[in-house]
TORSETOR-395893 format. One line per field, with one value per residue (C-alpha): x negated, y negated, z negated; residue in one letter. Coordinates in steps of 0.25 Angstrom, whole numbers, plus 5000, padded with zeros to 4 digits. Each point is the difference from the previous one (the first is absolute). Layout:
u X/...
v Y/...
w Z/...
code A/...
This chain:
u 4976/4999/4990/4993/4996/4998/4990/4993/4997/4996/4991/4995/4998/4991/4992/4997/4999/4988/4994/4999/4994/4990/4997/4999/4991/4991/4999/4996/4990/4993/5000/4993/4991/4995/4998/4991/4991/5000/4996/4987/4996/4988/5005/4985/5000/5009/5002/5012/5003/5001/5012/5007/5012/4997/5014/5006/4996/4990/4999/4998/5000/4994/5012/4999/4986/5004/5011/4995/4984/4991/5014/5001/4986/5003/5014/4995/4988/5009/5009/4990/4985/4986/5001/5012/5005/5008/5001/4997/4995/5005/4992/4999/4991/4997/4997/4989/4999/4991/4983/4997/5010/4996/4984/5002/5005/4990/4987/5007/4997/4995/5004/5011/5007/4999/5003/5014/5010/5013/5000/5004/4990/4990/5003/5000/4987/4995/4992/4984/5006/4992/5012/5003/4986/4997/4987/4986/5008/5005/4987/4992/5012/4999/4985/5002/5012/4993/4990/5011/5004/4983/4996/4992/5013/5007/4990/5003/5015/5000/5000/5008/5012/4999/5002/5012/5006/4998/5006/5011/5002/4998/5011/5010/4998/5001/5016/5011/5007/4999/4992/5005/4986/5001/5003/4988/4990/5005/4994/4987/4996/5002/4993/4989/5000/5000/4990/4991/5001/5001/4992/5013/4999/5014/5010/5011/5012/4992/4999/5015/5003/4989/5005/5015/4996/4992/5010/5012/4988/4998/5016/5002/4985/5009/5013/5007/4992/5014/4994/5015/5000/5004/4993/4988/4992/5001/5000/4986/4994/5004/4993/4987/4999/5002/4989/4991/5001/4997/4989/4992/5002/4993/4990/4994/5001/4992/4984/5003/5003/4988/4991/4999/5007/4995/5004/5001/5016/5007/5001/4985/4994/5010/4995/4986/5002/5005/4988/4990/5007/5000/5012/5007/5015/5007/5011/5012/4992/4997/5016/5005/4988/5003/5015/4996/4990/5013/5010/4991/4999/5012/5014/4991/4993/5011/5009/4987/5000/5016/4998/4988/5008/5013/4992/4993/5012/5007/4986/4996/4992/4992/4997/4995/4991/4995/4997/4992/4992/4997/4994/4992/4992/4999/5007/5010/4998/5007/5011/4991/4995/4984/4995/4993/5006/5007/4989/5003/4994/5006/5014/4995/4997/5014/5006/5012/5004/4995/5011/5011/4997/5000/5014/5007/4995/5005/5015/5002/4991/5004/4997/5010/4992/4992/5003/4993/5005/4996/4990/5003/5011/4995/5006/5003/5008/5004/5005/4997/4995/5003/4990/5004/5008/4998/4994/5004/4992/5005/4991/5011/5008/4985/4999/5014/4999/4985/4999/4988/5006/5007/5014/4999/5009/4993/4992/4987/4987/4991/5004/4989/4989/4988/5007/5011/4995/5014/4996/4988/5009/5000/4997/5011/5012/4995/4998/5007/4989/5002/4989/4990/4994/5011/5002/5002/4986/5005/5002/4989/5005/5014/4996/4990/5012/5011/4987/4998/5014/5002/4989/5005/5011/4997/4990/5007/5016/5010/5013/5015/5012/5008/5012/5007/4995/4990/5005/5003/4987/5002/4989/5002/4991/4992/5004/5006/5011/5013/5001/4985/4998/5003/4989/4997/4983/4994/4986/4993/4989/4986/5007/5010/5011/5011/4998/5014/4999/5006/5011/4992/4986/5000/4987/5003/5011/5001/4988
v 4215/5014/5004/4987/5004/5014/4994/4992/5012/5008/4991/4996/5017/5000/4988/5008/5014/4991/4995/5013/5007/4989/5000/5014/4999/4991/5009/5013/4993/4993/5013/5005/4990/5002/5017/4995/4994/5009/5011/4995/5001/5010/5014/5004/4990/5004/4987/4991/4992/4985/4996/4987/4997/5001/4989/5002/5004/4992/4988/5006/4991/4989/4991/5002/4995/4990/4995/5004/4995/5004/5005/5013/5006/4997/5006/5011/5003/4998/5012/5009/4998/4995/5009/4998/5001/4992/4998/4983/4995/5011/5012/5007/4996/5003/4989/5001/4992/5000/4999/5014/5003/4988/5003/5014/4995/4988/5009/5011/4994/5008/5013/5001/4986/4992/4985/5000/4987/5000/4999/4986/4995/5012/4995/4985/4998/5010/5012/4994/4990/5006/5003/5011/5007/5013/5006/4996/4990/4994/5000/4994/4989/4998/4997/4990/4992/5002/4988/4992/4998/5001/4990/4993/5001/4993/4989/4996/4999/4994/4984/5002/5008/4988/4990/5007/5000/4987/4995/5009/4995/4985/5001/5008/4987/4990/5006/4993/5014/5011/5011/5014/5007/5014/4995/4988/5011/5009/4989/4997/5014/5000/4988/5005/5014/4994/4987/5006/5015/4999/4989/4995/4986/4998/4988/4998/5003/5015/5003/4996/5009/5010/5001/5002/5012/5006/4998/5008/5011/5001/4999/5015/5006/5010/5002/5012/5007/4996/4995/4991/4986/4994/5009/4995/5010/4993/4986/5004/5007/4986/4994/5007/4999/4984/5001/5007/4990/4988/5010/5004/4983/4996/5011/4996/4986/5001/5000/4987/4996/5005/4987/4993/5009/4999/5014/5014/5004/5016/5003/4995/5007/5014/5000/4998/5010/5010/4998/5003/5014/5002/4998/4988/4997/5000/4990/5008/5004/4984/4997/5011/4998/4984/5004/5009/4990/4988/5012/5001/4988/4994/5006/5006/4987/4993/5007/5000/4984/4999/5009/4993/4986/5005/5006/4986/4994/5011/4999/4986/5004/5010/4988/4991/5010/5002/4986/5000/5012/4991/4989/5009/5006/4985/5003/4989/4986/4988/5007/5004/5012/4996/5000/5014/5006/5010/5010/5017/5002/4988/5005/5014/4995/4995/5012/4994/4998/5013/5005/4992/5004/5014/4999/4994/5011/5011/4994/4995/5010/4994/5016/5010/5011/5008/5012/5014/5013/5012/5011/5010/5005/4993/4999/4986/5002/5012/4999/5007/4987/5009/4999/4990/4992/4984/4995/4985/4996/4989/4989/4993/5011/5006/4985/4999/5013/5001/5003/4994/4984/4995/4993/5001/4991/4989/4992/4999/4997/5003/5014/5000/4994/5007/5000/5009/5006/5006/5005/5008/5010/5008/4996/5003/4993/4989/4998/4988/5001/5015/5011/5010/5001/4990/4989/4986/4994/4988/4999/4990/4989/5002/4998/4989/4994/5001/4994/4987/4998/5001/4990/4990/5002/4997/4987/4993/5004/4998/5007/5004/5011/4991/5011/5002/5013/5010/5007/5016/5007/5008/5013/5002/4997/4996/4994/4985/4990/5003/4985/4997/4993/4986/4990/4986/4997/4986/4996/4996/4990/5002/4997/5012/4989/5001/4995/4995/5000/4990/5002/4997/5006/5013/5007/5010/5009/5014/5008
w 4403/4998/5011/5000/4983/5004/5012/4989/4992/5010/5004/4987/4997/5015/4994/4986/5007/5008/4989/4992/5011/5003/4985/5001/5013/4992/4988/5007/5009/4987/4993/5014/4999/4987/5005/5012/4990/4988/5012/5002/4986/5002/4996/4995/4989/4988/4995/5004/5009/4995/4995/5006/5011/5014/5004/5012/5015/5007/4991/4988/4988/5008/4997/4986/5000/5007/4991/4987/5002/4988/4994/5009/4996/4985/5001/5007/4989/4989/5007/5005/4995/5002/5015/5007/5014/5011/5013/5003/5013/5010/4993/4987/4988/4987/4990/4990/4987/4988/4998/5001/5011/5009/4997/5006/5013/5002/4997/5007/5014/5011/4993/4992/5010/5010/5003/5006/5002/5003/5017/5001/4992/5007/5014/4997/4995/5010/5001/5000/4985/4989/4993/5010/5001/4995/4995/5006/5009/4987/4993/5012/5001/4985/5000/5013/4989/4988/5005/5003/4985/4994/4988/5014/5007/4988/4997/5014/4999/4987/5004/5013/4990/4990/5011/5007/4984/4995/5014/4998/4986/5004/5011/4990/4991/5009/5003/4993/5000/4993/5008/5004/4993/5006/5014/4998/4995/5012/5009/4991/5000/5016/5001/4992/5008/5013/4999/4989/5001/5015/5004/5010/5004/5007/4999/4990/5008/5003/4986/4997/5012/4996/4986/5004/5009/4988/4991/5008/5000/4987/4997/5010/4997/4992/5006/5007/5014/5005/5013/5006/5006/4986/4988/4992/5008/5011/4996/4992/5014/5007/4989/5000/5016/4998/4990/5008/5011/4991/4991/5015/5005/4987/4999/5014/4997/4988/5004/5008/4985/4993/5003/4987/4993/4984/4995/5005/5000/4995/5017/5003/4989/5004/5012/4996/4990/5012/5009/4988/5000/5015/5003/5008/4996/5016/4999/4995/4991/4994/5003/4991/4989/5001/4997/4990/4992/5001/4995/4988/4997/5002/4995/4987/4997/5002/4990/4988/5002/5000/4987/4995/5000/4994/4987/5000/4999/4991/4990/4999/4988/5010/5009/4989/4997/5014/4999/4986/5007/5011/4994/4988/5013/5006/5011/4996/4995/4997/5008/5012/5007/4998/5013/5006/4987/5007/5003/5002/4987/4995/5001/4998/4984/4997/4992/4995/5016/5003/4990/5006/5013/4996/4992/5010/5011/4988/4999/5013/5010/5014/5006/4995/5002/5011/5011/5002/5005/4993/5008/4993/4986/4988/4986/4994/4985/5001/5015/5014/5011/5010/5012/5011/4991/4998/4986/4995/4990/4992/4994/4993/4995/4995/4993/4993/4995/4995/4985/4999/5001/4988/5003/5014/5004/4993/5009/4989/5006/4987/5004/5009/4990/4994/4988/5004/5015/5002/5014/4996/4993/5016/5014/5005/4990/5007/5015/5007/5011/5001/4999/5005/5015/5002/4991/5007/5004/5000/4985/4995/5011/4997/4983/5006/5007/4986/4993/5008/5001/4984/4999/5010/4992/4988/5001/5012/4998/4993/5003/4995/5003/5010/4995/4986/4999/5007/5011/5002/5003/5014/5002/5016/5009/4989/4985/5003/4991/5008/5003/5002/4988/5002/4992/5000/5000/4995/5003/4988/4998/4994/4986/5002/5003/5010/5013/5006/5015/5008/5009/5013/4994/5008/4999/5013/5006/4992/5002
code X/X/X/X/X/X/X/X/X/X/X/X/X/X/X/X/X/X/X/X/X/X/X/X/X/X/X/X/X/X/X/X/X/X/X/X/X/X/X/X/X/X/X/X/X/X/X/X/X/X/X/X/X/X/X/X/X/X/X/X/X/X/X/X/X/X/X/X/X/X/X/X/X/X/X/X/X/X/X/X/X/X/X/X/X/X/X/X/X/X/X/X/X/X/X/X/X/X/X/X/X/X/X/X/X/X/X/X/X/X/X/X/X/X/X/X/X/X/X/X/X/X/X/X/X/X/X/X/X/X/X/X/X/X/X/X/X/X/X/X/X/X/X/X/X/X/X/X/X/X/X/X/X/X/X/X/X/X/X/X/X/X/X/X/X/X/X/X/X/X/X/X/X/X/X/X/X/X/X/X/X/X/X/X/X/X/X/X/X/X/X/X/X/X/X/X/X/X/X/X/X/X/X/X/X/X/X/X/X/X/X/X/X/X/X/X/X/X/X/X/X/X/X/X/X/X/X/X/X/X/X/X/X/X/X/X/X/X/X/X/X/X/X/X/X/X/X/X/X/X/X/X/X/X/X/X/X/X/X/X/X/X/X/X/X/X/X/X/X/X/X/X/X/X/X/X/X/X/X/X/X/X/X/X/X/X/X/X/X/X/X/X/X/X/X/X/X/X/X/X/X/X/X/X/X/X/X/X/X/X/X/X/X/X/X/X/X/X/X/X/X/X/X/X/X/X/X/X/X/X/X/X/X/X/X/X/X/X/X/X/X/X/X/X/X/X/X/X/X/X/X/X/X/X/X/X/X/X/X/X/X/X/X/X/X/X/X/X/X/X/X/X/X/X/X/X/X/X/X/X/X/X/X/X/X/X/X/X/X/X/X/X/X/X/X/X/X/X/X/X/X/X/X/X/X/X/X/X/X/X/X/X/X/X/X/X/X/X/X/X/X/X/X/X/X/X/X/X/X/X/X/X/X/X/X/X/X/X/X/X/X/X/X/X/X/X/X/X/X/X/X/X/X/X/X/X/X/X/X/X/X/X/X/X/X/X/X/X/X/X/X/X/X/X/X/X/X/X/X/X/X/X/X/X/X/X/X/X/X/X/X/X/X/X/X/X/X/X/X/X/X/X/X/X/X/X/X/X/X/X/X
């Protein structure tokens, strides 16, 4: 007994003696860490380096992130500042929050930074997607999109995206069970990227597999450059490759299409657009701008409708007075959309909307925030951005955080009103579609898109939480319920009155 209890303790004193040293180990090669970084602050520059924690090896803080969502940046900014750094994604960054801060970056492009995304999402979306272009190649490119999203451009989408919706909606309501909205919005916003945006006419059971493949690419588009069997890197690159296949297939099917076709779609008018500037897009090129269009259109959209639908449904005060908007412009009547009513400048006129719209893009900006590399040491309050270094920019951090909005944690559309014009206090307290030589073309289709659907909403809908209480809000990828948000739609009848759906009345499988 005497040896076997003088065994245990010997064993147990080995085991602790392991541990300390391997807590020892990590200590020292943390602290070595942070000193790899701090030496890379430009020694010509007196100012400091940024304040912030670096985590450990490798990885960083990325788990963190991860874990803590929107939690890790306000954790971090309450500790260290406006400007802080961390290491996320595989490579080190420094965070940048606040109006006058974030506008120095954005109109800082092409001298003080340039575009930079984490390498997953760099080498996913490819080296010829706008997002990745630098320079005149970026303002060449930039020309070719930007009559992809024109007033024309728009005009012409218009009727095809309030088809795809009030489908949509009719099929949410003609379900006996509550819905999953953020993973149902997920699929609209596809649906309308690929059949509207993209002119593809392919079958139902392509579009399901289509929208699976694009979903496990958005979920890995920023992941570690960890490039094994199993890791989100590579499940994204198998993703893509699919996605190309199906992309090149449906692009040279497309022209055996064009007979009889009534509107010009995003892909006919970009490469129109490209051939007017002298240019014709080889295929990867139109595989990686077609990804690049959906990618836009899609996760982003699909997160603002989620949004949109919860604050309906938290603010039925907000939706009423949508309604009263609607039919003081005679666009509703006797519980009806008035046919041809919704017109560009039709929708263009209703403010209220506009304010809703914009509010619900301030408290719940489905982008995080934007990446750029500094090309040279600049100063950002009272801080070196030493040269080299990534810059994240943050939208929502910018939003939260802005003095210029009162109680901003209260979803309150009127702050957008004539009246009150909280946003014209800056340009840059408020910028959920980014800014400068970069700010996201695509913005009046996506406010297009939100306006439509709130519309839809409100003169052919009816609909309830399905759950005792909203769900947890998650920021990564983009800003979603937890759970989806489950919710129950009624169809309602020219009278406003609930319409109870039989149990074999089925108006068509799930778009």
């Amino acid at each position: 007994m005497l040896f076997g209890g003088f065994d245990l303790v010997s064993a147990l004193a080995t085991v602790a003696a392991c541990l300390v040293s391997m807590a020892l180990l990590l200590a020292v090669s943390q602290q070595l860490w942070q000193l790899r970084w701090t030496a890379t602050r430009d020694k010509s520059c007196k100012l400091p380096m940024p304040r912030g924690s670096m985590g450990f090896p490798i990885v960083g803080e990325t788990c963190h992130w991860l874990l803590q969502g929107a939690g890790f940046h306000a954790s971090r900014r309450q500790k260290y500042g406006n400007v802080f750094k961390t290491h996320l994604l595989g490579r080190p960054l420094i965070r940048v929050t606040g109006a006058e801060n974030v506008r120095k970056v954005l109109l800082g492009e092409h001298t003080l930074v340039s575009v930079d995304w984490p390498q997953s999402t760099s080498t996913l979306l490819g080296p010829n997607s706008l997002a990745n272009s630098i320079g005149d190649i970026h303002r060449k490119r930039r020309k070719i999109f930007a009559k992809v999203f024109s007033h024309d451009a728009l005009e012409c989408y218009l009727p095809k995206i309030q088809q795809v919706i009030q489908e949509t909606l009719r099929v949410w309501s003609s379900n006996p069970e509550p819905i999953n909205v953020y993973r149902e919005s997920q699929r609209l916003s596809f649906h309308m990227a690929v059949r509207v945006l993209l002119g593809f006419r392919i079958s139902d059971e392509e579009m399901h597999h289509l929208f699976h493949t694009f979903q496990e690419f958005v979920d890995n588009v920023f992941s570690l450059p960890i490039d094994l069997p199993f890791s989100g890197y590579r499940k994204g690159i198998r993703a893509r490759d699919t996605l190309h296949k199906s992309i090149e297939k449906a692009i040279r099917e497309k022209p055996l299409c064009l007979q009889g076709k009534d509107y010009a779609d995003a892909l006919d008018v970009l490469m129109d657009s490209a051939k007017e500037n002298g240019t014709e897009l080889t295929m990867q090129e139109l595989k990686e701008s077609t990804i690049e269009l959906i990618f836009a259109a899609f996760a982003t959209t699909a997160s603002a409708s989620t949004s949109l639908i919860m604050q309906l449904l938290r603010h039925p005060n907000v939706l009423e007075k949508l309604r009263e908007e609607l039919r003081g412009q005679g666009i509703l009547h006797n519980g009806c959309l008035c046919d041809g009513a919704l017109r560009l400048d039709s929708i263009c006129s209703l403010k209220y909307l506009d304010c809703v719209i914009k509010e619900v893009l301030r408290l719940f900006s489905p982008v995080s925030g934007g990446y750029r590399t500094a090309m040279q040491t600049f100063e950002l309050d009272g801080v070196q951005i030493p040269k080299g270094w990534s810059v994240m920019y943050s939208i929502r951090d910018t939003h939260d955080t802005s003095p210029v909005f009162k109680d901003v944690e209260t979803f309150d559309p009127d702050r957008f009103s004539q009246e009150r014009s909280e946003d014209k206090e800056g340009r840059f307290h408020y910028l959920p579609f980014g800014g400068g030589v970069r700010s996201c073309l695509g913005k009046q289709l996506a406010t297009l898109f939100l306006r439509i659907l709130a519309i839809e909403l409100a003169s052919t809908s009816r609909f309830e939480i399905a759950t005792r209480t909203f769900p947890r809000i998650v920021s990564v990828p983009v800003i979603h319920p937890s759970d989806g948000l489950k919710v129950k739609f009624f169809g309602l009848d020219s009278n406003q009155n609930e319409i109870m759906p039989k149990s074999d009345e089925m108006l068509g499988a799930a778009v």
